[in-house]
Biopython code that builds the backbone (N, CA, C, O; Angstrom):
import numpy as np
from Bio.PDB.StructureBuilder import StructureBuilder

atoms = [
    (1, "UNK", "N", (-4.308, -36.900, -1.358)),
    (1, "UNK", "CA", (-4.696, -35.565, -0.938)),
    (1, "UNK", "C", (-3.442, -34.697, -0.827)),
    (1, "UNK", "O", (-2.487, -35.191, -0.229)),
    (2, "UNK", "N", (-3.341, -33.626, -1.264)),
    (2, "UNK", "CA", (-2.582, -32.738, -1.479)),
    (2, "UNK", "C", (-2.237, -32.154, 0.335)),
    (2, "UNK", "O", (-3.119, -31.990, 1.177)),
    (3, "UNK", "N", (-0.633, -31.918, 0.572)),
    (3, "UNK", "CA", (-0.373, -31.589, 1.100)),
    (3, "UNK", "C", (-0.238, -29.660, 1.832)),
    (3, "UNK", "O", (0.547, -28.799, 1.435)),
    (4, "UNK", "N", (-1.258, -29.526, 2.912)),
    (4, "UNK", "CA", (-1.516, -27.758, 2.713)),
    (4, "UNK", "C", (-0.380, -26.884, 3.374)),
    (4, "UNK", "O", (-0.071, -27.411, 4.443)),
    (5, "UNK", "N", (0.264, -25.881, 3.162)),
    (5, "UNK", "CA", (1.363, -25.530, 3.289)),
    (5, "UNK", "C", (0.446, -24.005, 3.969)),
    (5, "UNK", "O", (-0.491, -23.374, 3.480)),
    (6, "UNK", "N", (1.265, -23.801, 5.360)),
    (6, "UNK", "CA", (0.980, -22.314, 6.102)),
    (6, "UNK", "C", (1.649, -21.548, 5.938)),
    (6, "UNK", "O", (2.775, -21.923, 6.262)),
    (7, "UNK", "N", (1.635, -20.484, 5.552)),
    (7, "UNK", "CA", (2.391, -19.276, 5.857)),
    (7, "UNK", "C", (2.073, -18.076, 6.559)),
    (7, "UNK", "O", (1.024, -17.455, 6.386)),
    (8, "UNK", "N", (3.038, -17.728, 7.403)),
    (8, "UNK", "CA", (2.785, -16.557, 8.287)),
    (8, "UNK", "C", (2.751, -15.358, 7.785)),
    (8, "UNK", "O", (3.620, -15.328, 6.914)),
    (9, "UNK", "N", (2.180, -14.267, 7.862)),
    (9, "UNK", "CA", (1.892, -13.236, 7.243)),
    (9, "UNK", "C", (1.629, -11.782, 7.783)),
    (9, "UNK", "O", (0.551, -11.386, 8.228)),
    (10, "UNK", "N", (2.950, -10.948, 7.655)),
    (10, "UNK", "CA", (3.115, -9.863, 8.162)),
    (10, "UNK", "C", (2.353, -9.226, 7.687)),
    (10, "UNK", "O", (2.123, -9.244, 6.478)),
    (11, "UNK", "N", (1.505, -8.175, 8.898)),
    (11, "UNK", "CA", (1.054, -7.121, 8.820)),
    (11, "UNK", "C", (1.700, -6.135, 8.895)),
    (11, "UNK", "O", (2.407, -6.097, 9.902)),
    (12, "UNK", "N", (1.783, -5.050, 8.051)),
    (12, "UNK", "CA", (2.812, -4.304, 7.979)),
    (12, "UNK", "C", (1.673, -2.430, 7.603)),
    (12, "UNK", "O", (0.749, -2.229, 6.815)),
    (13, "UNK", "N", (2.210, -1.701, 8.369)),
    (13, "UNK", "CA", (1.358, 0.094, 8.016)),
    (13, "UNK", "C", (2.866, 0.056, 8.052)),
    (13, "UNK", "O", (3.640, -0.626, 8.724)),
    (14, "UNK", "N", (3.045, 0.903, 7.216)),
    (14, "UNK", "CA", (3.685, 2.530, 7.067)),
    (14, "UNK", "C", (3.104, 3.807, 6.498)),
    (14, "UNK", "O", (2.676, 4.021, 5.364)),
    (15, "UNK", "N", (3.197, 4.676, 7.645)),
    (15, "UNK", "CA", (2.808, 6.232, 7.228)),
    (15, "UNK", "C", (2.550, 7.138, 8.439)),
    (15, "UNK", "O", (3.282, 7.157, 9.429)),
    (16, "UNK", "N", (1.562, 7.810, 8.296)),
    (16, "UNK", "CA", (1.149, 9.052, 8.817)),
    (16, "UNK", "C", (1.536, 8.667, 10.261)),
    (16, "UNK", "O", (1.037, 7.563, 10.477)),
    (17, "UNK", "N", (2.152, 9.070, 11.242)),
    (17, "UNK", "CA", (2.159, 8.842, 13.177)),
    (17, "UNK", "C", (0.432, 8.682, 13.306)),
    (17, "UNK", "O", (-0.137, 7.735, 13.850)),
    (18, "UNK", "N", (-0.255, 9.908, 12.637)),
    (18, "UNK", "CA", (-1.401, 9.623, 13.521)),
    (18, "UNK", "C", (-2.349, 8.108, 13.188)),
    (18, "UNK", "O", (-3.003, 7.487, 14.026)),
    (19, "UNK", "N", (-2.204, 7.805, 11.895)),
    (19, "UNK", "CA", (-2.653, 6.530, 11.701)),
    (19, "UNK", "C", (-2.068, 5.066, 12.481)),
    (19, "UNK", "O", (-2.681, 3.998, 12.497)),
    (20, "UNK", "N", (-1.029, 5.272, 12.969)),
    (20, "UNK", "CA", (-0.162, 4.062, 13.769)),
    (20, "UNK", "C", (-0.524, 3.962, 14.405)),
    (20, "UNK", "O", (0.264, 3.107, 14.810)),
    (21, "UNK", "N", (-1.294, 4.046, 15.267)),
    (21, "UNK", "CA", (-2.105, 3.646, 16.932)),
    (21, "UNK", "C", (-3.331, 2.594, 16.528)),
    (21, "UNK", "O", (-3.499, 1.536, 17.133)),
    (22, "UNK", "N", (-4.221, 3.066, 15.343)),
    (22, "UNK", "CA", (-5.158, 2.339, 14.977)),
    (22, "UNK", "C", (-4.650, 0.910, 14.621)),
    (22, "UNK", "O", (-4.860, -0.141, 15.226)),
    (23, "UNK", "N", (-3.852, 1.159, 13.367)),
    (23, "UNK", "CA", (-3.356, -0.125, 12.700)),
    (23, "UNK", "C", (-2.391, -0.976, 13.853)),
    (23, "UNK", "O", (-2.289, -2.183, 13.637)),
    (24, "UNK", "N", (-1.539, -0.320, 15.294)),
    (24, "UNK", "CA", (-1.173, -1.420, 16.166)),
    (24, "UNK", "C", (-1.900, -1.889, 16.732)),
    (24, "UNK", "O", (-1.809, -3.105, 16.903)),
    (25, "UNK", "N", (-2.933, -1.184, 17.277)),
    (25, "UNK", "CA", (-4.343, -1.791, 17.726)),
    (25, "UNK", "C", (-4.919, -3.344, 17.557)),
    (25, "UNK", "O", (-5.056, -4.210, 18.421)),
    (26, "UNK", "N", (-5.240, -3.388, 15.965)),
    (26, "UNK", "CA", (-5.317, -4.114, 15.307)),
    (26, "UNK", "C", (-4.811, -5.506, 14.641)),
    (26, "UNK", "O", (-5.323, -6.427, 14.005)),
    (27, "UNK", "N", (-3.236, -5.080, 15.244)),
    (27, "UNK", "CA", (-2.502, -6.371, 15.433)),
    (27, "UNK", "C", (-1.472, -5.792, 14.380)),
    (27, "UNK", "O", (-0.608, -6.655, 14.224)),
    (28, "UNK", "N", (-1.210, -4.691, 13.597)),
    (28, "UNK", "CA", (-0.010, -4.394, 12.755)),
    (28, "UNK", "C", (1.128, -4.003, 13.264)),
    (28, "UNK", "O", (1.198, -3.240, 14.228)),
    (29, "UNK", "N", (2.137, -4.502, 12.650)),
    (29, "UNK", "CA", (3.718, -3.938, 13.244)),
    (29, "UNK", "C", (3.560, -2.275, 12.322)),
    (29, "UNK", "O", (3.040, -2.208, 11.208)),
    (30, "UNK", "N", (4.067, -1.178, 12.997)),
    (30, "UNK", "CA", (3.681, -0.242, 12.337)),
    (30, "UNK", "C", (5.216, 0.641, 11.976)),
    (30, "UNK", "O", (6.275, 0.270, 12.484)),
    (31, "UNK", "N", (5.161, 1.457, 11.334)),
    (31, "UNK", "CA", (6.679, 1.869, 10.884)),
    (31, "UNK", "C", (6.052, 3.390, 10.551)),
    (31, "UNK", "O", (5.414, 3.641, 9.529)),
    (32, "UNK", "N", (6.453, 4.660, 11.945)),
    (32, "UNK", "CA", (5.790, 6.089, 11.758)),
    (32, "UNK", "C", (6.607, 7.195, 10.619)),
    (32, "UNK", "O", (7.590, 7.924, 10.754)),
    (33, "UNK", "N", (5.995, 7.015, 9.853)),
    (33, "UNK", "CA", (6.612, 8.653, 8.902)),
    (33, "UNK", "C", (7.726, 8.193, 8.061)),
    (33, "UNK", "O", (8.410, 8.995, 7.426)),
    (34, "UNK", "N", (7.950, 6.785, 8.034)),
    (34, "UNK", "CA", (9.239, 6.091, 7.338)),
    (34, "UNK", "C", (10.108, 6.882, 6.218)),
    (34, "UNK", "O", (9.438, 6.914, 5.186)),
    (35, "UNK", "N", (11.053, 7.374, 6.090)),
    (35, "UNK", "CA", (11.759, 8.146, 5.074)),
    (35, "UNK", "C", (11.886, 7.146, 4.123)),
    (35, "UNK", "O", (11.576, 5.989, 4.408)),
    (36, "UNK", "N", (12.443, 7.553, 2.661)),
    (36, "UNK", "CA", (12.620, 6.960, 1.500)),
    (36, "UNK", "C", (13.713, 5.821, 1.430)),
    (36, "UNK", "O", (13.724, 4.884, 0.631)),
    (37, "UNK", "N", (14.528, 6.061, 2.315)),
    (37, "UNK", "CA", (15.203, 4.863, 2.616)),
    (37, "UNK", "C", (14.774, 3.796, 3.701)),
    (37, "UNK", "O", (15.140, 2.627, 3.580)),
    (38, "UNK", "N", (14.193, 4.104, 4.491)),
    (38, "UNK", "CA", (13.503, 3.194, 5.015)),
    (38, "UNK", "C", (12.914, 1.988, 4.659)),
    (38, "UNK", "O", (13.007, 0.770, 4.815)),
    (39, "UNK", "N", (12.206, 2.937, 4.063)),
    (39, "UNK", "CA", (10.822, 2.269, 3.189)),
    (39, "UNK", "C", (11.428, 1.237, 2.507)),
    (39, "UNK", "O", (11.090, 0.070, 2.702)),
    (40, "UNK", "N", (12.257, 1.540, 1.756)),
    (40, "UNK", "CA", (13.196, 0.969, 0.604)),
    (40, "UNK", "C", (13.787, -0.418, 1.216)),
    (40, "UNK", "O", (14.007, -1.431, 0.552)),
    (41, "UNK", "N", (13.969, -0.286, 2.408)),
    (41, "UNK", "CA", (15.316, -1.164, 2.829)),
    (41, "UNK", "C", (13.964, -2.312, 3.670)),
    (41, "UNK", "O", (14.550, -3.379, 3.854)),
    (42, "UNK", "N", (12.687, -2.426, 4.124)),
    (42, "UNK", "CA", (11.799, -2.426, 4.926)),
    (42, "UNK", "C", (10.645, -3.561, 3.696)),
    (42, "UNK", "O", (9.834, -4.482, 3.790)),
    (43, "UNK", "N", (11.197, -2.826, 2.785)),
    (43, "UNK", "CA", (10.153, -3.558, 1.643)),
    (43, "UNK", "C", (10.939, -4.627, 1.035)),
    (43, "UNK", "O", (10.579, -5.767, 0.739)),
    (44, "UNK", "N", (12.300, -3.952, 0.874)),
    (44, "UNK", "CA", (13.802, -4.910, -0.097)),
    (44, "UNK", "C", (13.866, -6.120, 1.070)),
    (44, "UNK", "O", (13.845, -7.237, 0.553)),
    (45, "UNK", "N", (13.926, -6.125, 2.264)),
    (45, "UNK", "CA", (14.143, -7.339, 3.310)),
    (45, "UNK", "C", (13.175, -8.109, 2.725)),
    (45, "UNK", "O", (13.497, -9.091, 2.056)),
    (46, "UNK", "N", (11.571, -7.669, 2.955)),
    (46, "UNK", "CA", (10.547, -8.483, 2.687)),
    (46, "UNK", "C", (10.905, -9.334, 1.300)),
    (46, "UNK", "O", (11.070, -10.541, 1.481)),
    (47, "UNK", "N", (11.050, -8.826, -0.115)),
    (47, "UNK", "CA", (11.500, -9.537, -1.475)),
    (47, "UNK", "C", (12.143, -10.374, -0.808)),
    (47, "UNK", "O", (11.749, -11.536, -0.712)),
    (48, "UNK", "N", (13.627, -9.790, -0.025)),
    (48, "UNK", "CA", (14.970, -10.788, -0.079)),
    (48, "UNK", "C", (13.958, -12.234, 0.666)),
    (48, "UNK", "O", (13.997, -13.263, -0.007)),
    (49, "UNK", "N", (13.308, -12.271, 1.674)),
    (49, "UNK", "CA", (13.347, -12.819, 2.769)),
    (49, "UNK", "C", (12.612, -13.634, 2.143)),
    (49, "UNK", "O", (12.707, -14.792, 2.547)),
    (50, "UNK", "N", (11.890, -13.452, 1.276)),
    (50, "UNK", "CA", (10.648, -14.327, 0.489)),
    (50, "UNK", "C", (9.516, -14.370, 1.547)),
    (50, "UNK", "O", (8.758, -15.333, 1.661)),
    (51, "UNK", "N", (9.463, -13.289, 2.287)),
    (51, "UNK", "CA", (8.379, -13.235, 3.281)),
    (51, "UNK", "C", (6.523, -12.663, 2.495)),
    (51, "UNK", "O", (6.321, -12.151, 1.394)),
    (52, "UNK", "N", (5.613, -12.982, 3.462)),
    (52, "UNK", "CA", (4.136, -13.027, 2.950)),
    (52, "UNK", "C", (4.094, -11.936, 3.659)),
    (52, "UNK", "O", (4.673, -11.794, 4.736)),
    (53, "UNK", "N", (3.055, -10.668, 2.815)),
    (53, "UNK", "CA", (2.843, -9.833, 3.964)),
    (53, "UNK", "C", (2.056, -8.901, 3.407)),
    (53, "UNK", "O", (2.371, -8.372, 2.341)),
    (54, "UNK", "N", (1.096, -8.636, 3.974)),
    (54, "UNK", "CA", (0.016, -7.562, 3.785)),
    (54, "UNK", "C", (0.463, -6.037, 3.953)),
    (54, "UNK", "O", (-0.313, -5.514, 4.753)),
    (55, "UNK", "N", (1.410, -5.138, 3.505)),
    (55, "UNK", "CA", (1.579, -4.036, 3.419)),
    (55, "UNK", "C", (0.649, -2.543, 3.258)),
    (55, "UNK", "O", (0.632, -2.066, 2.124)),
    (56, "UNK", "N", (-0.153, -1.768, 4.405)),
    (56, "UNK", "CA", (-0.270, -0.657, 4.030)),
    (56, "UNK", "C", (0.171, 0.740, 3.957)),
    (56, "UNK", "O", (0.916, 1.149, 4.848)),
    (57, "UNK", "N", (-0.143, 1.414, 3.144)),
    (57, "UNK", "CA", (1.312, 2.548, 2.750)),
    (57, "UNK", "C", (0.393, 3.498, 2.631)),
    (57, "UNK", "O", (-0.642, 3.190, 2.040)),
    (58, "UNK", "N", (0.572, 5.128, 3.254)),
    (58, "UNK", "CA", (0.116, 5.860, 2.735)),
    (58, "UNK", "C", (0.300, 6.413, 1.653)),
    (58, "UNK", "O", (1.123, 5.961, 0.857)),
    (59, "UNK", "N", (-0.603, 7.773, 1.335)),
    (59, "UNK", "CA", (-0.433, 7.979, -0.076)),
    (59, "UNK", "C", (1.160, 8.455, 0.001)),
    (59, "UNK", "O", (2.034, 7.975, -0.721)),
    (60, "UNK", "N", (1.292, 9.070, 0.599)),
    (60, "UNK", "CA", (3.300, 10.061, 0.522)),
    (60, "UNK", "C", (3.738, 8.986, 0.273)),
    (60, "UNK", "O", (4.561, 9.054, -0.641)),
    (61, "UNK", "N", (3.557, 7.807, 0.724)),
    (61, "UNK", "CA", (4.603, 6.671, 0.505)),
    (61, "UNK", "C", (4.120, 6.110, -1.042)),
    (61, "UNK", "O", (4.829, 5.919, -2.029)),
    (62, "UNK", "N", (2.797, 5.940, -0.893)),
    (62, "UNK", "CA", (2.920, 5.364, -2.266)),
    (62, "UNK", "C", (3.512, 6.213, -3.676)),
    (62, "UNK", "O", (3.766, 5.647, -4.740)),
    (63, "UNK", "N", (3.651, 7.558, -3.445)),
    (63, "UNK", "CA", (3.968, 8.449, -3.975)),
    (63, "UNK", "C", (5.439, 9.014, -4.312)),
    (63, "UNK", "O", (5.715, 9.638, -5.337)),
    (64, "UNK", "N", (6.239, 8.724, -3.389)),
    (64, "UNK", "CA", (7.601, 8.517, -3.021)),
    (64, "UNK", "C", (8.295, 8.127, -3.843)),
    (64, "UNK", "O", (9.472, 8.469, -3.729)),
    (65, "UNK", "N", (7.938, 7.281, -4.991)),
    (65, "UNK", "CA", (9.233, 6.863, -6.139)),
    (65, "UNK", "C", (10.231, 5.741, -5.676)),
    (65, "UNK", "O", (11.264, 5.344, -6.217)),
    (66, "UNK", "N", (9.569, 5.321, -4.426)),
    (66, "UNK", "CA", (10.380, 3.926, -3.885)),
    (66, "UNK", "C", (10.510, 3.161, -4.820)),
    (66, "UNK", "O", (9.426, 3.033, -5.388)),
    (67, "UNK", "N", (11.430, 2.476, -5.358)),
    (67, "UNK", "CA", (11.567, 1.458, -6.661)),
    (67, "UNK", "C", (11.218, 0.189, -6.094)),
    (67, "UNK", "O", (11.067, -0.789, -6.826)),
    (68, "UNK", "N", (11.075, 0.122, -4.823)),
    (68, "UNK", "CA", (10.875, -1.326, -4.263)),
    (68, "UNK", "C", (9.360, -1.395, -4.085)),
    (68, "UNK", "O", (8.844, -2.458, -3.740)),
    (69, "UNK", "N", (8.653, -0.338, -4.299)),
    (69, "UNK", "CA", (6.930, -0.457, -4.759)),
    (69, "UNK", "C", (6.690, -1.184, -5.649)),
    (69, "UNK", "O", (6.066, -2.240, -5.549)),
    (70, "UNK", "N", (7.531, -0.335, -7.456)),
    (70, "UNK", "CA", (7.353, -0.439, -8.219)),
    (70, "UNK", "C", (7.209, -1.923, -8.372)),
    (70, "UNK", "O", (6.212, -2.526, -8.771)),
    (71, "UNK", "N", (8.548, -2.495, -7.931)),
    (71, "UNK", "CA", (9.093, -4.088, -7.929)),
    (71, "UNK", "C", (7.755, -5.090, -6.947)),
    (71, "UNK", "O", (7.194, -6.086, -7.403)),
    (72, "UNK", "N", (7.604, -4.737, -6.136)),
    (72, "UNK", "CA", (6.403, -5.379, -5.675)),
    (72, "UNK", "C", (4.872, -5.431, -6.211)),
    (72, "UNK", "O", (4.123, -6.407, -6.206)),
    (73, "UNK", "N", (4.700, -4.561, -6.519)),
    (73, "UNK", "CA", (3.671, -4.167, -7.733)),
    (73, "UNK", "C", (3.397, -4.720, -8.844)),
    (73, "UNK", "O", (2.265, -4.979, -9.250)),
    (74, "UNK", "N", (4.682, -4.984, -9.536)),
    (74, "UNK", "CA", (4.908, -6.041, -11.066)),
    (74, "UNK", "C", (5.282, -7.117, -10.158)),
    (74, "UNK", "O", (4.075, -7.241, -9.950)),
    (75, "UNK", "N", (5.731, -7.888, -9.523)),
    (75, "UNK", "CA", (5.916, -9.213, -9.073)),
    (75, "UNK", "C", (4.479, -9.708, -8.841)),
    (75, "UNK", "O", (3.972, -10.275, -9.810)),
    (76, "UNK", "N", (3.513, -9.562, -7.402)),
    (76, "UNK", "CA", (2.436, -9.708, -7.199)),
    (76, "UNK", "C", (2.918, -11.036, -6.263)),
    (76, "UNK", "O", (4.013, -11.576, -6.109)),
    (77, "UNK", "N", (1.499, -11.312, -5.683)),
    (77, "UNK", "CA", (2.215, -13.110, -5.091)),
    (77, "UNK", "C", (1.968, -12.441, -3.306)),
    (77, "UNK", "O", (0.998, -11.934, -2.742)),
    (78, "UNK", "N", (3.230, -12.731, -2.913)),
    (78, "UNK", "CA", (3.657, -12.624, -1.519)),
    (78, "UNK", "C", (3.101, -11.583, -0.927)),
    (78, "UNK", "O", (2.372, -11.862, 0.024)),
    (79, "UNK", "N", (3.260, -10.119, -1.285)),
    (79, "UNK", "CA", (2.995, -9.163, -0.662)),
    (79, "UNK", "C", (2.230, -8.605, -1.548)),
    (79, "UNK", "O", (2.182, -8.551, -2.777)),
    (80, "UNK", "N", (1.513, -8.111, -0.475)),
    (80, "UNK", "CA", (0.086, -7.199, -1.140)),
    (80, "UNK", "C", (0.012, -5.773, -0.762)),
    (80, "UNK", "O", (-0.235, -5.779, 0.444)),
    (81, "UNK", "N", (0.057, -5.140, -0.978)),
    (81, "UNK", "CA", (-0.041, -3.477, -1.072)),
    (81, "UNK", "C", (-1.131, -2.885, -1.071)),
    (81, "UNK", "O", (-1.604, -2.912, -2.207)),
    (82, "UNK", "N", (-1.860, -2.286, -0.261)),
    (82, "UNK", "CA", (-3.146, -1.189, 0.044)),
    (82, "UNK", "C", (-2.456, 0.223, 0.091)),
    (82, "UNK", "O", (-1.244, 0.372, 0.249)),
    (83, "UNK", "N", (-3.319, 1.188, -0.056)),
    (83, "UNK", "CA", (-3.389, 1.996, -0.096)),
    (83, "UNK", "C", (-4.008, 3.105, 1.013)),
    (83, "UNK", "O", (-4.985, 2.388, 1.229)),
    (84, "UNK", "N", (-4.141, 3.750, 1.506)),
    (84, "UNK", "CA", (-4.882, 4.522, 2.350)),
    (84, "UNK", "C", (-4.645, 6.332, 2.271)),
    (84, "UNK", "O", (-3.622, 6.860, 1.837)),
    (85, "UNK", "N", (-5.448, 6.822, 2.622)),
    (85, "UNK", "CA", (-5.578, 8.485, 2.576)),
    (85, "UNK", "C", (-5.097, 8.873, 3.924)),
    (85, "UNK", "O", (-5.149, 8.279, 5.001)),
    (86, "UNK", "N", (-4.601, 10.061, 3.570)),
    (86, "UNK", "CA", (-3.777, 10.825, 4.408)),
    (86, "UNK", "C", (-5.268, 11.267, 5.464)),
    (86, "UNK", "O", (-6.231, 11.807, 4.921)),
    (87, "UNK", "N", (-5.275, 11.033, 6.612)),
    (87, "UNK", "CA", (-6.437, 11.871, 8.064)),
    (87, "UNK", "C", (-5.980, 13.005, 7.173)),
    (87, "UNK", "O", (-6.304, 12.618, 6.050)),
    (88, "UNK", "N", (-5.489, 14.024, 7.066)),
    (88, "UNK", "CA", (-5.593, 15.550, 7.123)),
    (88, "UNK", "C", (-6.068, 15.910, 5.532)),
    (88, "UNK", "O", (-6.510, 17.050, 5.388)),
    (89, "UNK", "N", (-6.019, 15.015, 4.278)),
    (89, "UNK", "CA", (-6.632, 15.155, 2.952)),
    (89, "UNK", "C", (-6.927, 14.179, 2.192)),
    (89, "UNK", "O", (-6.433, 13.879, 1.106)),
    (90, "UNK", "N", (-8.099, 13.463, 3.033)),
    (90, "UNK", "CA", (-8.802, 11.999, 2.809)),
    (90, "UNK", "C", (-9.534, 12.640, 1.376)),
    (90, "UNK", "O", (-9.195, 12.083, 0.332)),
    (91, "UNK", "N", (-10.441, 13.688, 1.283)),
    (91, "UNK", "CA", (-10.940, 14.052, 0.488)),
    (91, "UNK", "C", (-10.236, 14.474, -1.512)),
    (91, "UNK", "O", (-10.733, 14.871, -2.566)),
    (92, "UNK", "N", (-9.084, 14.120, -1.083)),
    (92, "UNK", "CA", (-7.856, 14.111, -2.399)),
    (92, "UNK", "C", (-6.898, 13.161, -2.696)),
    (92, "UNK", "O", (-5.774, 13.195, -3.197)),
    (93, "UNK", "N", (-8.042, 11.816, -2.011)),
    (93, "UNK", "CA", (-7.452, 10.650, -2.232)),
    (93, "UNK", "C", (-7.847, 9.825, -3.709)),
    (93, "UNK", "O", (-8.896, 9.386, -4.178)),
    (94, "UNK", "N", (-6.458, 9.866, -4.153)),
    (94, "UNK", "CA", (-6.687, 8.946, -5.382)),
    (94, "UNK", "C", (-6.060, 7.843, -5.581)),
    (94, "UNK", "O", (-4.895, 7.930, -5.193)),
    (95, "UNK", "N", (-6.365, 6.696, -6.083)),
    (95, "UNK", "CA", (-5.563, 5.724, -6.083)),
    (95, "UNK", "C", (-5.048, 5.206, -6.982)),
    (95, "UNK", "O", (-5.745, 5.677, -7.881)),
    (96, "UNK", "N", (-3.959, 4.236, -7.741)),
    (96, "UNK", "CA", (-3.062, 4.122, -9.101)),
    (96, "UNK", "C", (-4.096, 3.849, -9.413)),
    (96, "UNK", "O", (-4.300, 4.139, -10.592)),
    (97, "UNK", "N", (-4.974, 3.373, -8.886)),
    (97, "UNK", "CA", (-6.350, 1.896, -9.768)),
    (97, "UNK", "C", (-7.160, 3.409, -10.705)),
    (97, "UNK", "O", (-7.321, 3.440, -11.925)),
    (98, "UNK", "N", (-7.459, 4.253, -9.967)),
    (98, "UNK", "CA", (-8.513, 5.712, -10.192)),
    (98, "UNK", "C", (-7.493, 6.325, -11.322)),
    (98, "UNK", "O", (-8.107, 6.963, -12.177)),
    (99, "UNK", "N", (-6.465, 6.289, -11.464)),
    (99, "UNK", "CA", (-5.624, 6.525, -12.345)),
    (99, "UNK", "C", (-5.451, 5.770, -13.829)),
    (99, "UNK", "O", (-5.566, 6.286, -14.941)),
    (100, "UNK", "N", (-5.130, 4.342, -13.480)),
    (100, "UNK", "CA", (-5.453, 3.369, -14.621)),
    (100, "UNK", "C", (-6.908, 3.535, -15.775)),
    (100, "UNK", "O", (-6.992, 3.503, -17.003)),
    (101, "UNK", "N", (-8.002, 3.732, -14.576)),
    (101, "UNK", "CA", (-9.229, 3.730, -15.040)),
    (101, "UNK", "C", (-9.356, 5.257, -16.297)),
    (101, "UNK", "O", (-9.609, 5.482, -17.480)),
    (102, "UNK", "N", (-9.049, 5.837, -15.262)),
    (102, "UNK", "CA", (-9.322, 7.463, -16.071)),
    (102, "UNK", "C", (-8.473, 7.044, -17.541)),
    (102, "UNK", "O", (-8.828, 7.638, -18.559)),
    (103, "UNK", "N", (-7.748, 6.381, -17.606)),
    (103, "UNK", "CA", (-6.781, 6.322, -18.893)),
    (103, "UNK", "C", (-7.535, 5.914, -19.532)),
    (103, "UNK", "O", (-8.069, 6.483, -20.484)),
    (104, "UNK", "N", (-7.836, 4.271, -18.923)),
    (104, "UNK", "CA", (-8.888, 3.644, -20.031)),
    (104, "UNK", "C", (-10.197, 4.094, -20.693)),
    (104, "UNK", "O", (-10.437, 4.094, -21.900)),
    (105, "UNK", "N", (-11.012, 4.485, -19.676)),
    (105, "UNK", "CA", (-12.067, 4.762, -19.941)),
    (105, "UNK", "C", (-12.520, 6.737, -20.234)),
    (105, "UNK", "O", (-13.469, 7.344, -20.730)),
    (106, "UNK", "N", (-11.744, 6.957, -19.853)),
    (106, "UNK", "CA", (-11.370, 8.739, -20.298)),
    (106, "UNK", "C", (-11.763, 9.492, -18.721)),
    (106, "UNK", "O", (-12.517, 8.962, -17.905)),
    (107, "UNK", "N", (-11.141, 10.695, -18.537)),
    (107, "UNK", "CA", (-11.388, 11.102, -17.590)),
    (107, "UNK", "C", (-12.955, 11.707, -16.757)),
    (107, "UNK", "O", (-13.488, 11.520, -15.662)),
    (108, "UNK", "N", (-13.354, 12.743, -18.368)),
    (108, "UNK", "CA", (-14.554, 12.749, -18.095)),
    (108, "UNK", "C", (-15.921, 11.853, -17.497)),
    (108, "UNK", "O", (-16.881, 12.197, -16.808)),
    (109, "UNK", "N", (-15.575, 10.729, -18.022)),
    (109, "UNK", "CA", (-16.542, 9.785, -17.150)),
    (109, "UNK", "C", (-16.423, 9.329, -15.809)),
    (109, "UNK", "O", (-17.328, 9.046, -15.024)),
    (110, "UNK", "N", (-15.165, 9.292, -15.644)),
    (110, "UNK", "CA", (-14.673, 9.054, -14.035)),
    (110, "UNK", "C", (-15.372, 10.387, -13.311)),
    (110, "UNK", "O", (-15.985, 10.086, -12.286)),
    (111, "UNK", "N", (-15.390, 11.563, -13.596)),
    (111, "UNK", "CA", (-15.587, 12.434, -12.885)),
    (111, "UNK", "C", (-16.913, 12.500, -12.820)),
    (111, "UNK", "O", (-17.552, 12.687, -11.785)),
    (112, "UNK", "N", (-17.376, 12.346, -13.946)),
    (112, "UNK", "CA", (-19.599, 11.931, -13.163)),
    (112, "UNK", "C", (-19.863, 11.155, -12.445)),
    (112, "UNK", "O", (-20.767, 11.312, -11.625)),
    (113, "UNK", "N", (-18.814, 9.576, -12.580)),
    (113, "UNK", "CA", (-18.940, 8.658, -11.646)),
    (113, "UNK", "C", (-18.698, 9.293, -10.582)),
    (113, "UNK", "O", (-19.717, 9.335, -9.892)),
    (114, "UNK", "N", (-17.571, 9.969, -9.972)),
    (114, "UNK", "CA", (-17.177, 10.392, -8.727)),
    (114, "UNK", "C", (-18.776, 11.594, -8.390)),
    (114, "UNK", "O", (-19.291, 11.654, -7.274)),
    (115, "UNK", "N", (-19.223, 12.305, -9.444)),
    (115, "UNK", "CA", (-20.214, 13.823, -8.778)),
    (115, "UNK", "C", (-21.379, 12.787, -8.340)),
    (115, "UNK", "O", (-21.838, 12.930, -7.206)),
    (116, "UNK", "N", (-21.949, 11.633, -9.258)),
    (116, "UNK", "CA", (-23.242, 10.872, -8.921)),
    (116, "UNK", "C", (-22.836, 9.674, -7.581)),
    (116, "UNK", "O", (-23.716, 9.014, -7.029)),
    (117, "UNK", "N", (-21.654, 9.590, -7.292)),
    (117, "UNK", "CA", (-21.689, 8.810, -5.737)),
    (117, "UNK", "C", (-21.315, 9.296, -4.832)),
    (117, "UNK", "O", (-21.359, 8.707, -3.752)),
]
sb = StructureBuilder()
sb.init_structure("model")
sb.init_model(0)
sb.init_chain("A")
sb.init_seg("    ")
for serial, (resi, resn, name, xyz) in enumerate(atoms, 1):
    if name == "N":
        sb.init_residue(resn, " ", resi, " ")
    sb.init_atom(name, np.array(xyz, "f"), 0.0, 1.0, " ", f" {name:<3s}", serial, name[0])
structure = sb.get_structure()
């Protein structure tokens, strides 16, 4: 029988102040309004550390041009990356995935999908 191996697994928000109360609530270490270096240096520990960790980022962050997204993004594995909408323009939330799709499948159809749900 195969030997099962645990790993501990950071919960991790970064973004909006007003979203940080919920996600500590909840049991997340939270990181408010994180600047571009932050972020950077916050995500680069996690790679270095070979740490497991559930990461959510708002959109500004996912948006940000952090290269240490990018790098987590093409690796896959350890850390996982969500997404979430800004409280003040939930309604102009899009996500890379809503992006990918529109490529593939053309935009126009995404947008009936979005008027019929």
């Amino acid at each position: 029988m195969a030997e099962q191996t645990f790993h501990t697994t950071r919960l991790i928000f970064m973004g909006e102040a007003a979203l940080c109360d919920g996600f500590r609530l909840i049991g997340f270490e939270t990181h408010s309004d994180p600047d571009l270096e932050t972020t950077q240096r916050l995500l680069g520990e996690l790679v270095k550390q070979r740490q497991h960790a559930f990461v959510v980022i708002d959109q500004r962050i996912s948006r940000s041009g952090a290269s240490m997204l990018q790098q987590i993004r093409h690796e896959g594995g350890r850390i996982v990356l969500a997404e979430v909408p800004s409280l003040n323009n939930a309604t102009e939330f899009h996500s890379p995935l809503d992006e990918q799709l529109s490529r593939l499948i053309g935009g126009t159809a995404m947008e009936r999908q979005h008027e019929s749900g």
